[in-house]
C-alpha positions as CSV (number, residue, x, y, z in Angstrom):
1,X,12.8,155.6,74.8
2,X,16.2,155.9,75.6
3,X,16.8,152.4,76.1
4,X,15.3,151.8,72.3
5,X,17.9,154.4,71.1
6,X,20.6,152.8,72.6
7,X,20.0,149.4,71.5
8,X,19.6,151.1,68.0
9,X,22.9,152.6,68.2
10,X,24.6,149.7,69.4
11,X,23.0,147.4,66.0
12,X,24.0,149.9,64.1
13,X,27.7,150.3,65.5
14,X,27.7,146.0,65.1
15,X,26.4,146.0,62.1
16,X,29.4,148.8,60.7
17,X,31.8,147.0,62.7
18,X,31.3,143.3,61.0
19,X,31.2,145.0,57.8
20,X,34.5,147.2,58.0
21,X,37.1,144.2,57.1
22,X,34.8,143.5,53.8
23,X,34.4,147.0,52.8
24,X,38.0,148.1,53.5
25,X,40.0,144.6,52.1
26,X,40.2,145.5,48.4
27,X,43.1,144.5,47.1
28,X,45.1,147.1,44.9
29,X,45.8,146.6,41.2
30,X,48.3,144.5,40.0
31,X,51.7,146.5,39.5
32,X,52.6,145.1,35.7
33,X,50.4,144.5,33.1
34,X,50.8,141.0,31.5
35,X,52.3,141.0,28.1
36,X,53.7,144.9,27.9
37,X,57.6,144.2,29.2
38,X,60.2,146.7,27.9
39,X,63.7,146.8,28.2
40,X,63.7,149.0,31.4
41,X,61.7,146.7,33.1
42,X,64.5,144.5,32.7
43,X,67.6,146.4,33.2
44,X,68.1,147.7,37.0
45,X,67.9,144.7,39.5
46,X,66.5,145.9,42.7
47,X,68.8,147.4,45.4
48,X,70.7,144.5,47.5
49,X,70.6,142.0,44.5
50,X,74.0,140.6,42.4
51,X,72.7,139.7,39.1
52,X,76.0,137.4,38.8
53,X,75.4,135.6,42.4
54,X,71.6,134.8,41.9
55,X,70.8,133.0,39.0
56,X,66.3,134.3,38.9
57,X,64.9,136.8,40.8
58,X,61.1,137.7,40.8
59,X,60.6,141.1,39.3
60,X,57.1,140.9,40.6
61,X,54.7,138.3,42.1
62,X,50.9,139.5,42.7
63,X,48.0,137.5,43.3
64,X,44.2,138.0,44.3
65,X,41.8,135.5,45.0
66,X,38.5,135.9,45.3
67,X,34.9,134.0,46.1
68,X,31.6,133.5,43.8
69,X,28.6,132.0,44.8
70,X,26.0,130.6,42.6
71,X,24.6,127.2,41.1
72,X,24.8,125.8,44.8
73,X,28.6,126.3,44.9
74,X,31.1,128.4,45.8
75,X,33.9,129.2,43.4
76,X,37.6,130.4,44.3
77,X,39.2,131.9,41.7
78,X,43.1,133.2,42.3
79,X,44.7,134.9,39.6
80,X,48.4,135.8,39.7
81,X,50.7,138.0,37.8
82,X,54.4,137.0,38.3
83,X,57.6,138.2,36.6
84,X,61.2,137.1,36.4
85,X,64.2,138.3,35.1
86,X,66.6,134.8,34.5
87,X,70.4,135.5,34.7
88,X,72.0,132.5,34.2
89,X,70.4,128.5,33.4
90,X,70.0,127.5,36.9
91,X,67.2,129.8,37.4
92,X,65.2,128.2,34.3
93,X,63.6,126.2,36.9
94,X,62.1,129.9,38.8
95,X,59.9,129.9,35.4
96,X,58.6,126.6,36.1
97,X,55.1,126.5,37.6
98,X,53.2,123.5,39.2
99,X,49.7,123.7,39.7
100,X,48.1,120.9,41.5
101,X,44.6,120.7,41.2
102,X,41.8,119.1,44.1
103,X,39.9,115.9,43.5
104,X,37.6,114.3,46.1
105,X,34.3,112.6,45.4
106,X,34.3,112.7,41.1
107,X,34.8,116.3,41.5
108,X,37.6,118.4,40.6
109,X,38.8,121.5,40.2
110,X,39.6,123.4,36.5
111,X,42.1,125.5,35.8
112,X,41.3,127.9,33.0
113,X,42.7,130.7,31.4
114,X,46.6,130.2,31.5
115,X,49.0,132.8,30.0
116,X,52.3,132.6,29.6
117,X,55.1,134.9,27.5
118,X,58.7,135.1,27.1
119,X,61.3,137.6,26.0
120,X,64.5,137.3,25.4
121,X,66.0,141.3,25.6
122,X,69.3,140.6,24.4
């Protein structure tokens, strides 16, 4: 009897313990909301940073990725939130985004559901 309690309580321990880092790894939610920008958001630079020395700084960069099973596949789908405030031309290439995309046997992967904005606060 005691040995059958035991056992019980040490599945039951395993069985919280493998599930813990699932339960617990939520990511929070993003810290900006695409397309509301006002001018605040722009104006102070974060603490350390010379507006005149740098010429793009990221604002924010957040991303999440998750998986989804069905239809005899797993899907990874990342989503990322990113904002920059650009100070002078040279940082015009900080908005520039490269994606490269998998391909390996006639398969390949999509991208879907782009979004870009820009603003121009001056």
């Amino acid at each position: 009897m005691l040995l059958s309690a035991i056992r019980r309580l040490w599945a039951l321990s395993l069985c919280i313990l493998l599930s813990w880092p699932v339960l617990a790894d939520k990511a929070p939610p993003a810290p900006i909301k695409i397309g509301t920008v006002t001018k605040a958001d722009f104006e102070a630079s974060p603490a350390g940073t010379d507006s005149t020395a740098t010429p793009a700084e990221y604002l924010c960069d957040y991303g999440t990725t998750k998986m989804i099973g069905g239809n005899g596949a797993f899907q990874v789908v990342f989503e990322r939130t990113a904002r920059l405030k650009i100070h002078q031309k040279a940082g015009y290439e900080y908005a520039t985004v490269r994606v490269q995309l998998y391909t390996k046997d006639g398969k390949a992967e999509r991208l879907t559901n782009l979004k870009g904005f820009t603003y121009n606060l001056l």
